[in-house]
N, CA, C and O of each residue as an XYZ file, in Angstrom:
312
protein
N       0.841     -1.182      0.000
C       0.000      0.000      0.000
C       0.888      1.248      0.000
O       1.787      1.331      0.837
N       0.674      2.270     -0.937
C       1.393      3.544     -1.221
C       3.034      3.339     -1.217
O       3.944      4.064     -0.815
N       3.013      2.072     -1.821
C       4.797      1.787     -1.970
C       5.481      2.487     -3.478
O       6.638      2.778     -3.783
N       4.240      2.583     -4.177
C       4.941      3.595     -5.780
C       4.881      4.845     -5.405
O       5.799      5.646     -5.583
N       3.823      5.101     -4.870
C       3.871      6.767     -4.416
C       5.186      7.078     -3.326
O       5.894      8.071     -3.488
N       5.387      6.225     -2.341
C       6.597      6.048     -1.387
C       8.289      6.277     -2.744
O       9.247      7.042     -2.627
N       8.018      5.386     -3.721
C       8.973      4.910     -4.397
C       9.323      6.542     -5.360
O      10.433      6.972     -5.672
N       8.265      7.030     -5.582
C       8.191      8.057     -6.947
C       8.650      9.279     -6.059
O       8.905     10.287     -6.717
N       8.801      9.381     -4.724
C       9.295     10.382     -3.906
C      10.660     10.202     -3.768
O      11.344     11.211     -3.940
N      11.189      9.234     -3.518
C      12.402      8.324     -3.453
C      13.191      9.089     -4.786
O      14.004     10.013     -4.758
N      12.636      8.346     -5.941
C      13.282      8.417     -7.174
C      13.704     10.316     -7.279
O      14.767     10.802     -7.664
N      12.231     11.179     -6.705
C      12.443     12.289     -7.518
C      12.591     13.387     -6.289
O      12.215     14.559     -6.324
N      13.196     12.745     -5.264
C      13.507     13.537     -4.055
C      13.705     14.919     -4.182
O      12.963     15.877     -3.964
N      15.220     14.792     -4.705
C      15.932     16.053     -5.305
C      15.789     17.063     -5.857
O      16.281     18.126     -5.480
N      15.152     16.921     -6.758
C      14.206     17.617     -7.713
C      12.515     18.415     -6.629
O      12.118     19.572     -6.760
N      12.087     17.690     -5.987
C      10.761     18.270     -5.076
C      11.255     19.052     -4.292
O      10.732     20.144     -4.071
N      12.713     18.526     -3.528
C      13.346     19.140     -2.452
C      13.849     20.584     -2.708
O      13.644     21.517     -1.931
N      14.694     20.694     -4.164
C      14.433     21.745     -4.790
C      13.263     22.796     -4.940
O      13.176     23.960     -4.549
N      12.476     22.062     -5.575
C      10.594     22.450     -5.571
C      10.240     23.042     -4.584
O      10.322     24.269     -4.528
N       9.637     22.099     -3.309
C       9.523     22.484     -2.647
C       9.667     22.456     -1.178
O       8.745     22.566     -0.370
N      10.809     22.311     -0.940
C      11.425     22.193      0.395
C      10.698     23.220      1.041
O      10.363     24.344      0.668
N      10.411     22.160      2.807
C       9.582     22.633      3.691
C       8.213     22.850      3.541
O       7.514     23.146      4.510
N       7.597     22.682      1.971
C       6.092     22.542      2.018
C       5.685     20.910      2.512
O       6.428     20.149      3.133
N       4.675     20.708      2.171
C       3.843     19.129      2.450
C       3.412     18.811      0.940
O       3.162     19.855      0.338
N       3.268     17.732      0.212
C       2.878     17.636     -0.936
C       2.199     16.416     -0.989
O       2.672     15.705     -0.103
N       1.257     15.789     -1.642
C       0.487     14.555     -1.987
C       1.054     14.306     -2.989
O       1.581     15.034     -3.830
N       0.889     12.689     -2.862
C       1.301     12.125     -3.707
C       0.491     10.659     -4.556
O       0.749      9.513     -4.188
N      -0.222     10.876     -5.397
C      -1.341      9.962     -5.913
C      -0.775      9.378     -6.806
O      -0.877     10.152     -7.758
N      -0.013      8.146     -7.272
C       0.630      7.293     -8.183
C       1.793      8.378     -8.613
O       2.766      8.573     -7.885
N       1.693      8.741     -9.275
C       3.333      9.267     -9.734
C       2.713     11.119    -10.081
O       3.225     12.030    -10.731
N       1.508     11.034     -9.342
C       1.268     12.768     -9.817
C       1.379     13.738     -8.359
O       0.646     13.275     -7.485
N       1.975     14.709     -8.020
C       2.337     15.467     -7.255
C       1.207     16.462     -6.987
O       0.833     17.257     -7.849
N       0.678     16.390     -5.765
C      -0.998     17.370     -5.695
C      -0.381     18.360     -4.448
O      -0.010     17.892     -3.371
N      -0.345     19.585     -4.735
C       0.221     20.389     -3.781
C       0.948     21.616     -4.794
O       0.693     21.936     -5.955
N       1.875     22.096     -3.895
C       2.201     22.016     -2.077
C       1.047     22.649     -1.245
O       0.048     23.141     -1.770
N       1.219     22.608     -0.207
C       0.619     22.944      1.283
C       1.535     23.517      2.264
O       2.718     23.183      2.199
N       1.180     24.268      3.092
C       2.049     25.347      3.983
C       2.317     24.256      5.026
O       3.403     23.894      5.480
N       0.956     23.769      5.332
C       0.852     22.827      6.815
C       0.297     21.496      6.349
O      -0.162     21.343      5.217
N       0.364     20.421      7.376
C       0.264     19.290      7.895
C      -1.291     18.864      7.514
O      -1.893     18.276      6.616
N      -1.522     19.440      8.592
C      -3.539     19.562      8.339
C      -3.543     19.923      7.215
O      -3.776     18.964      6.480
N      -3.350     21.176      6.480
C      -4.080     21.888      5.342
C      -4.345     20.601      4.344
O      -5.378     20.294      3.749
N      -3.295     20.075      4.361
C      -2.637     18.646      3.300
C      -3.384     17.730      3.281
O      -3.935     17.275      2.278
N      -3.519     17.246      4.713
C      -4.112     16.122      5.032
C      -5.940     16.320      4.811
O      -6.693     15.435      4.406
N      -6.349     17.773      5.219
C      -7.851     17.812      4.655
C      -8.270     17.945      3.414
O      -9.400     17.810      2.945
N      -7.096     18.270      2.835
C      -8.026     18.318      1.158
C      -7.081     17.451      0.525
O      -6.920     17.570     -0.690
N      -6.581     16.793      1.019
C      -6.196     14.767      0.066
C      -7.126     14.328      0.695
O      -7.870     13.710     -0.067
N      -7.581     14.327      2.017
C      -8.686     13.053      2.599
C      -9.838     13.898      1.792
O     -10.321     13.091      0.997
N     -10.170     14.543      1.716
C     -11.564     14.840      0.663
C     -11.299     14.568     -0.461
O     -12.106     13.735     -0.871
N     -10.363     14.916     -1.410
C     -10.412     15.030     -2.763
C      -9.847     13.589     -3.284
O      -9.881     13.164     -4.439
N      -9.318     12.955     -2.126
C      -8.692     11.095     -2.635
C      -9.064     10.448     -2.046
O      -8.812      9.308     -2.436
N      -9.825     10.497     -0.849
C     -10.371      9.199      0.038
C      -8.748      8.784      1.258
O      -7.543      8.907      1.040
N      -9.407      8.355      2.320
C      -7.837      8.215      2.877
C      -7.314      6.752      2.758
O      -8.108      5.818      2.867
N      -6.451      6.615      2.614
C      -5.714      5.383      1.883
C      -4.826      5.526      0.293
O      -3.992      4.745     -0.164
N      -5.319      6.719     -0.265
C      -5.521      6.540     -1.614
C      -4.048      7.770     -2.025
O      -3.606      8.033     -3.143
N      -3.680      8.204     -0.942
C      -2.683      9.577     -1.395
C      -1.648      9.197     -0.254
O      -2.083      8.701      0.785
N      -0.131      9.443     -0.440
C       0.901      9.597      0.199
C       0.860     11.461      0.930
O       0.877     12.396      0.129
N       0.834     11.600      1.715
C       1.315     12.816      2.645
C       3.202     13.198      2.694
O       3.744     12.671      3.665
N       3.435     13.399      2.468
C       5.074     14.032      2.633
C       5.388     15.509      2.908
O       4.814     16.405      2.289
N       6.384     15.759      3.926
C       6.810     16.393      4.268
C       8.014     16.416      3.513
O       8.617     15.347      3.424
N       8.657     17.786      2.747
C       9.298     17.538      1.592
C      10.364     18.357      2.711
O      10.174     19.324      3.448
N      11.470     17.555      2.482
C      12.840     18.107      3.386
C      13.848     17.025      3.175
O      13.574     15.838      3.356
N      15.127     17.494      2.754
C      16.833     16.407      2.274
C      16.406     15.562      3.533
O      15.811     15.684      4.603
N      17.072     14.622      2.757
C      18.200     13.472      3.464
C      17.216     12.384      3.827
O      17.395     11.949      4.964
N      16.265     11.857      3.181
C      15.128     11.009      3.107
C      15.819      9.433      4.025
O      14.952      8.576      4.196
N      17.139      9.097      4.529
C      17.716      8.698      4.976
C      17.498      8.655      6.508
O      17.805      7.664      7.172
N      16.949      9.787      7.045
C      16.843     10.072      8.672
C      15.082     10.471      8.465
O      14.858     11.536      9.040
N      14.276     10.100      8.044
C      13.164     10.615      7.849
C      12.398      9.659      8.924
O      12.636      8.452      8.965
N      11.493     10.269      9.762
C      10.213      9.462     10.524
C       9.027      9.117      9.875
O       8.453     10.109      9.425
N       8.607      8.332      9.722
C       7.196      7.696      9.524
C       6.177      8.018     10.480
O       6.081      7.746     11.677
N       5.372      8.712      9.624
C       3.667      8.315     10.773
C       2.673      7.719     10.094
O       2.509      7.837      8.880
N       1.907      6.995     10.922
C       0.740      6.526     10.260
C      -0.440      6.763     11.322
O      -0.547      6.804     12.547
N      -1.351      6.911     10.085
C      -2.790      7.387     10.917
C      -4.119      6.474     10.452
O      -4.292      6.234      9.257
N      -4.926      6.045     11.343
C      -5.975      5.221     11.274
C      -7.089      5.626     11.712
O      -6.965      6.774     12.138
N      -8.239      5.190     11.826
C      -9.464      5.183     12.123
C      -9.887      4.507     13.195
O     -11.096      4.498     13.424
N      -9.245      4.014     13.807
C      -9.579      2.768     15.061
C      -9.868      3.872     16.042
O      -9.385      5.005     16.062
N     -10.717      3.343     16.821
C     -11.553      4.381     18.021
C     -11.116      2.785     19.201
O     -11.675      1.692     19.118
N     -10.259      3.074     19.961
C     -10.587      2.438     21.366
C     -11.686      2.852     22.614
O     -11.680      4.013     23.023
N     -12.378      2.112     23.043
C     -13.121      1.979     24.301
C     -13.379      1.694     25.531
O     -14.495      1.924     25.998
């Protein structure tokens, strides 16, 4: 799940990082939907306009080498 979109960031790091270092950008198969100032801004209009599952979130900043992962779900505990 989101391993080409993972992969197409990979490949074209350099080039976005250029682009747009320090924005947030989506990423839907190999097409670039953005940038975004913030986190949220990003995350509310990919979860509307792609469904969630369906778009990569990135925080565009060098050295993809030291980078953290988050993941976000829907699970409600009780």
């Amino acid at each position: 799940m989101l391993e080409r979109e993972f992969q197409y960031y990979k490949d074209h790091e350099a080039d976005l990082v250029r682009r747009f270092e320090g924005k947030y950008i989506g990423i839907v198969g190999d097409q670039v939907v953005g940038p975004f100032d913030t986190e949220i801004e990003a995350y509310t209009i990919l979860k509307e306009k792609y469904g969630l599952g369906h778009f990569l979130l990135q925080h565009v900043i060098p050295d993809s080498e030291n980078r953290t992962q988050r993941y976000y779900s829907r699970v409600a505990f009780r």
